[in-house]
C-alpha positions as CSV (number, residue, x, y, z in Angstrom):
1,X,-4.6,7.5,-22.4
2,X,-3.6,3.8,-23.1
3,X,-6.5,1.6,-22.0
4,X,-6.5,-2.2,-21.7
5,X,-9.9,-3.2,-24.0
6,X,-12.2,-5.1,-22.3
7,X,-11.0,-8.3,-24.1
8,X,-7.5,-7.9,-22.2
9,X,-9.2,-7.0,-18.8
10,X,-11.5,-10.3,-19.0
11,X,-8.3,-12.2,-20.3
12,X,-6.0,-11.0,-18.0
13,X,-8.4,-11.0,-14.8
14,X,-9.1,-14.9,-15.2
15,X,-5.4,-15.2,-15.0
16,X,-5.0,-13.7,-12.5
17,X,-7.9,-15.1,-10.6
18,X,-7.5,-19.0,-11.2
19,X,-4.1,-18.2,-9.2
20,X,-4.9,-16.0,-6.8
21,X,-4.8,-18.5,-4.3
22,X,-1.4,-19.6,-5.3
23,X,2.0,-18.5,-3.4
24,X,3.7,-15.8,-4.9
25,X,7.3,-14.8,-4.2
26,X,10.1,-13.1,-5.2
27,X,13.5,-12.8,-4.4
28,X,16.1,-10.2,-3.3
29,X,19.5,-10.3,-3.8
30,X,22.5,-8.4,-2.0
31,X,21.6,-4.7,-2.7
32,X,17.5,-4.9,-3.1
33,X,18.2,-6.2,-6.7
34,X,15.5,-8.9,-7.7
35,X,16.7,-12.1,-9.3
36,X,15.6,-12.7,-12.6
37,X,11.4,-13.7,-12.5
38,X,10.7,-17.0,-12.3
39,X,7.7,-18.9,-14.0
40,X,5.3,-18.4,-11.2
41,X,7.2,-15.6,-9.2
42,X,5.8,-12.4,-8.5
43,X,8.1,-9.6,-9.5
44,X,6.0,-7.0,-6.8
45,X,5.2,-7.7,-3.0
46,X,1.7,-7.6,-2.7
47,X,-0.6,-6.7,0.5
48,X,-3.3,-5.8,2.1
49,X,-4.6,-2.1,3.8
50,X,-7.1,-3.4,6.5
51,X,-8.6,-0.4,5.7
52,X,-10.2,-2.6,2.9
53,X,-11.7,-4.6,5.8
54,X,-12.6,-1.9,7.9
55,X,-16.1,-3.2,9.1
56,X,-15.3,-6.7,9.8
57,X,-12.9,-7.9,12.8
58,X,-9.7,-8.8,12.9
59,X,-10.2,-12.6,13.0
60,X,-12.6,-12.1,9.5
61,X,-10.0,-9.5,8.1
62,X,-7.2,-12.6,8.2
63,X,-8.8,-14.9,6.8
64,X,-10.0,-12.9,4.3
65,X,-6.6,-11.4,3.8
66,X,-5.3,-15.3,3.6
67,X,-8.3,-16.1,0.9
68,X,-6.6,-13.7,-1.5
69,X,-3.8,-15.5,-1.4
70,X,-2.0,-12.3,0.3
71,X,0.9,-12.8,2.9
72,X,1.8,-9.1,3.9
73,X,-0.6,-6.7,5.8
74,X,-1.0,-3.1,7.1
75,X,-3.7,-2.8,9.9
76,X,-5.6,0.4,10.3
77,X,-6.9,1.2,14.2
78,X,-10.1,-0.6,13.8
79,X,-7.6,-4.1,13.9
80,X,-5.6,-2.7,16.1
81,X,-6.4,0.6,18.2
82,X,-3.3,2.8,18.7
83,X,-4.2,3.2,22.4
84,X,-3.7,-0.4,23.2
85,X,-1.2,-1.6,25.6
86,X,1.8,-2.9,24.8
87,X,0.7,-6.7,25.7
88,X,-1.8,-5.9,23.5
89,X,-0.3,-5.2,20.6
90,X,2.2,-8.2,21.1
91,X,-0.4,-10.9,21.4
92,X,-2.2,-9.4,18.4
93,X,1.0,-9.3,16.1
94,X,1.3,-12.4,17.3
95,X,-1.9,-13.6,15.9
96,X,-1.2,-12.1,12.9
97,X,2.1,-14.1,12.6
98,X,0.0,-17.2,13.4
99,X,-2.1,-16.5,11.0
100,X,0.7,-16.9,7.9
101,X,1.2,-12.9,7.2
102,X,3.2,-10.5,7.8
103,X,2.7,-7.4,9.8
104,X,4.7,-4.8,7.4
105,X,3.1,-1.9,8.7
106,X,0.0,0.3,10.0
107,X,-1.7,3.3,8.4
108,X,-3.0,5.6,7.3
109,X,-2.1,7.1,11.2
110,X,-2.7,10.7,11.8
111,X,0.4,12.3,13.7
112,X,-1.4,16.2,14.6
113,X,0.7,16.8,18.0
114,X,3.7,15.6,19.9
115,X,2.3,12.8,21.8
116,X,0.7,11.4,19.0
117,X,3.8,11.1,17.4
118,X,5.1,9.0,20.0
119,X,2.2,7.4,20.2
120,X,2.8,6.1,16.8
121,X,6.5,5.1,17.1
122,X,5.8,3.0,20.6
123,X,2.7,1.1,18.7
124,X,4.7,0.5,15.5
125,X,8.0,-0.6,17.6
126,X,5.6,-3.1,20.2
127,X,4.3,-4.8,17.2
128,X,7.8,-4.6,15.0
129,X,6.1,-2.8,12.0
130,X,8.4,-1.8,9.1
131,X,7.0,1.3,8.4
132,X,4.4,4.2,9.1
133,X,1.8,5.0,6.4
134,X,1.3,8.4,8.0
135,X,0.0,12.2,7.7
136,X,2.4,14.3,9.9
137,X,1.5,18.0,10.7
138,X,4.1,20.4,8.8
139,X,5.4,21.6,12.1
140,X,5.9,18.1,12.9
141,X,8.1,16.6,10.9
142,X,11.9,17.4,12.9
143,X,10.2,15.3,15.3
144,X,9.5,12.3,13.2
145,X,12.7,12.6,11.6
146,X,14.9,12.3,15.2
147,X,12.1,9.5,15.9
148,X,12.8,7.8,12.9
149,X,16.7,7.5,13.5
150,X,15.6,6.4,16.6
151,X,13.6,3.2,15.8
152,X,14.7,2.7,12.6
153,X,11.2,2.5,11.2
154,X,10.5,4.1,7.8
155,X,7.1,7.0,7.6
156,X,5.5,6.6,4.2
157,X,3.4,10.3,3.9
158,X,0.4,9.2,2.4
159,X,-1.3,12.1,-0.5
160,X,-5.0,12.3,0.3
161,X,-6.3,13.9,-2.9
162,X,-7.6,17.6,-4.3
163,X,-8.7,19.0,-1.0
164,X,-6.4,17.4,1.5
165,X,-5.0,20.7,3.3
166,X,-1.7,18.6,4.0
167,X,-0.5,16.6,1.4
168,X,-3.1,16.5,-1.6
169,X,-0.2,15.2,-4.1
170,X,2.8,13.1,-4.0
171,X,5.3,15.9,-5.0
172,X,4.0,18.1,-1.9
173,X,5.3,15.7,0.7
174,X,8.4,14.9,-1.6
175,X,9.0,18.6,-1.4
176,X,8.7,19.1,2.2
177,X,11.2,16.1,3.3
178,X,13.6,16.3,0.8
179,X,16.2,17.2,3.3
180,X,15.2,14.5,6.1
181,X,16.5,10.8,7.0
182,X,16.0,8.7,3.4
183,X,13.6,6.4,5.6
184,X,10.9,9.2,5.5
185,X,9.5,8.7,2.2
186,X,5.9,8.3,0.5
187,X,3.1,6.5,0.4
188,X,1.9,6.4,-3.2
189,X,-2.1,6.4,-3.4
190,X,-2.4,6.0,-6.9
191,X,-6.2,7.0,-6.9
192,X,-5.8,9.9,-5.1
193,X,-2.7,11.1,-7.4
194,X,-5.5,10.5,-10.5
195,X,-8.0,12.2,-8.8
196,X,-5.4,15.4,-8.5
197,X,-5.1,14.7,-12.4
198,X,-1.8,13.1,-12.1
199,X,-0.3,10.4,-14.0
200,X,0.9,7.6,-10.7
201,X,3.2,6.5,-13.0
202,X,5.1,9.8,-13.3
203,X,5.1,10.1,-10.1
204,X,6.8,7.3,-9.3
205,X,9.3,7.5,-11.5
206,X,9.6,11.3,-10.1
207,X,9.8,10.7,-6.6
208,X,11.6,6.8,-6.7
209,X,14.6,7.5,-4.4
210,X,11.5,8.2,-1.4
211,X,9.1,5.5,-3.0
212,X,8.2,3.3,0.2
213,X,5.1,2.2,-0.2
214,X,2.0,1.8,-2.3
215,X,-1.6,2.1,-2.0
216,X,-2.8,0.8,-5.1
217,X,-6.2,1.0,-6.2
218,X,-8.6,2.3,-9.1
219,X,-10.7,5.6,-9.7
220,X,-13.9,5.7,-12.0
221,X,-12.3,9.7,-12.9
222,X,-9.5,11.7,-12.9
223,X,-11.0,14.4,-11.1
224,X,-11.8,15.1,-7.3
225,X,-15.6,13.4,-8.1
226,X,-13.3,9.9,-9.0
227,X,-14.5,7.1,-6.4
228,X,-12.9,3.7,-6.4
229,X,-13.8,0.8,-8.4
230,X,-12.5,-2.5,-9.1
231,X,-8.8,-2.6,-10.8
232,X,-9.0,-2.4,-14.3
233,X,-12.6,-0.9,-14.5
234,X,-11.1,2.8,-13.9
235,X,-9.5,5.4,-15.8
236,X,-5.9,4.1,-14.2
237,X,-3.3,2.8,-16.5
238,X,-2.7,0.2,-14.2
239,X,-0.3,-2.1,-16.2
240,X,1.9,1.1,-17.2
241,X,2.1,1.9,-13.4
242,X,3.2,-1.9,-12.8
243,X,5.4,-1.8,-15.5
244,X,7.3,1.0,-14.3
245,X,7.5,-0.2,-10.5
246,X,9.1,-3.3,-12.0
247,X,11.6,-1.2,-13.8
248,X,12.5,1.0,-11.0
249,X,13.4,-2.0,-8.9
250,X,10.8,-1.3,-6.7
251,X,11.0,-3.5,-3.4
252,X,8.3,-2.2,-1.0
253,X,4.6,-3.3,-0.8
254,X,1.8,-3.0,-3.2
255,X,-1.0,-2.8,-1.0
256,X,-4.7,-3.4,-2.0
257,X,-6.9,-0.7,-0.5
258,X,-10.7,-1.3,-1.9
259,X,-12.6,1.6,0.0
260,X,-15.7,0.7,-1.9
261,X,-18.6,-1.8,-1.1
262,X,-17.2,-1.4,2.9
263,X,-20.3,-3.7,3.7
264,X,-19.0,-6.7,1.4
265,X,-15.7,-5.5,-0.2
266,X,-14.7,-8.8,-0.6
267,X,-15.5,-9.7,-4.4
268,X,-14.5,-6.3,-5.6
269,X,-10.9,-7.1,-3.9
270,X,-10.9,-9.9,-5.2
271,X,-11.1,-9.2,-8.9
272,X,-8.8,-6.4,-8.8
273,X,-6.5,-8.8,-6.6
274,X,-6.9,-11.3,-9.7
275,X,-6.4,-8.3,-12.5
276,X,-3.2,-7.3,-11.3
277,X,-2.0,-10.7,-10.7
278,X,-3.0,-11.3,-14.5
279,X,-1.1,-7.8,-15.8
280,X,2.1,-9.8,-13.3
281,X,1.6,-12.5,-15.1
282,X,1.5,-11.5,-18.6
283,X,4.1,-8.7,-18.0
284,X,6.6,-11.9,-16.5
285,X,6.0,-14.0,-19.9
């Protein structure tokens, strides 16, 4: 496996940290094509997964999210419980909106029955999400297809790992909705693919015509005892995976999801926040 040594992690780390406070943007042209980068321009939309956040409350878990210098986020229920009222969920989206960021989506959301299936259309629809990160039952998935066309919101199945009963790998929910509405894709959890011994990389480049959205993190093995640790500290080729996004044209989010240090994830988040901004910034010249 390619490694970065530890002289290119502390290089391209400090890059990335002095400006991870800075704006970042890209843009799209007619067709999801990106312009050419520009000195300073992100080529990849980064985010948050609340997840990350998942002990502090939502007024912390902004800020924080704003510290990084992130504008897109994807709440979990513990921002935003999927049993709350439609009023609810407006005046928190539009908190979020006050806030500077960007409500893309919510997730991971468990869909086991009918209702909650509904459940999660109504909640993504009342706060005008993008996109599902979610873990349908098999026997479910007609369903979220018809809803799908119906709200014209995307469902990302999200692989959970060597273990997972559903969807342990990225190829088996690519298998399963091959045949459905192109806007139920995948969530790529590129330390749960390394974890099932898979390559992220390959994986995207497999499954890129369903590649929605990212969960992007690092593993400390490539085997089911792998726990996260901070980007660029793991056994994930993390500048080959952000390499090939780039050259697939990939226009979804990249979103951070630290599950470690849940007590203070904070300066773990932030380094691998500042790593990948330092691969983005070396890869863009």
């Amino acid at each position: 496996m390619e490694k970065s040594s530890r002289r290119e992690f502390v290089r391209l780390t400090g890059m990335g940290l002095a400006a991870a406070s800075l704006p970042h943007r890209k843009e799209i042209v007619p067709g999801g094509r990106r312009e050419e980068a520009k000195e300073g321009e992100e080529q990849l939309q980064l985010g948050m997964a609340s997840y990350t956040f998942r002990k502090f409350g939502l007024e912390d878990t902004l800020a924080m999210t704003k510290r990084l210098g992130l504008e897109r986020i994807s709440f979990k229920s513990f921002h935003l419980p999927l049993n709350s009222t439609g009023e609810e969920i407006k005046l928190t989206a539009a908190r979020v909106r006050d806030a500077g960021l960007e409500l893309y989506g919510c997730g991971v959301v468990y869909m086991r029955n009918q209702g909650e299936v509904h459940q999660a259309f109504d909640y993504a629809a009342a706060a005008g999400m993008k996109v599902i990160i979610g873990v349908p039952n098999h026997a479910l998935l007609d369903l979220v297809n018809s809803k799908v066309r119906e709200f014209d919101i995307q469902v990302a199945i999200h692989n959970h790992g060597p273990g997972d009963p559903l969807y342990p790998t990225p190829e088996s929910a690519y298998r399963r909705i091959t045949d459905l509405d192109p806007r139920v894709g995948l969530c790529l959890d590129v330390g749960h693919a390394k974890r099932s011994g898979i390559d992220p990389s390959v994986s995207a480049e497999n499954f890129r015509d369903r590649l929605l959205d990212v969960h992007i993190k690092d593993v400390s093995a490539a085997s089911r005892a792998g726990g996260t640790v901070e980007i660029g500290r793991g056994v994930i080729d993390i500048p080959k995976f952000l390499r090939t996004l780039i050259r697939l044209d990939y226009t979804g989010t990249v979103a951070f999801e630290f599950e470690k240090d849940a007590d203070d994830p904070l300066p773990g988040v932030a380094e691998s926040v500042g790593y990948v901004r330092g691969v983005l910034s070396a890869i863009g010249g």
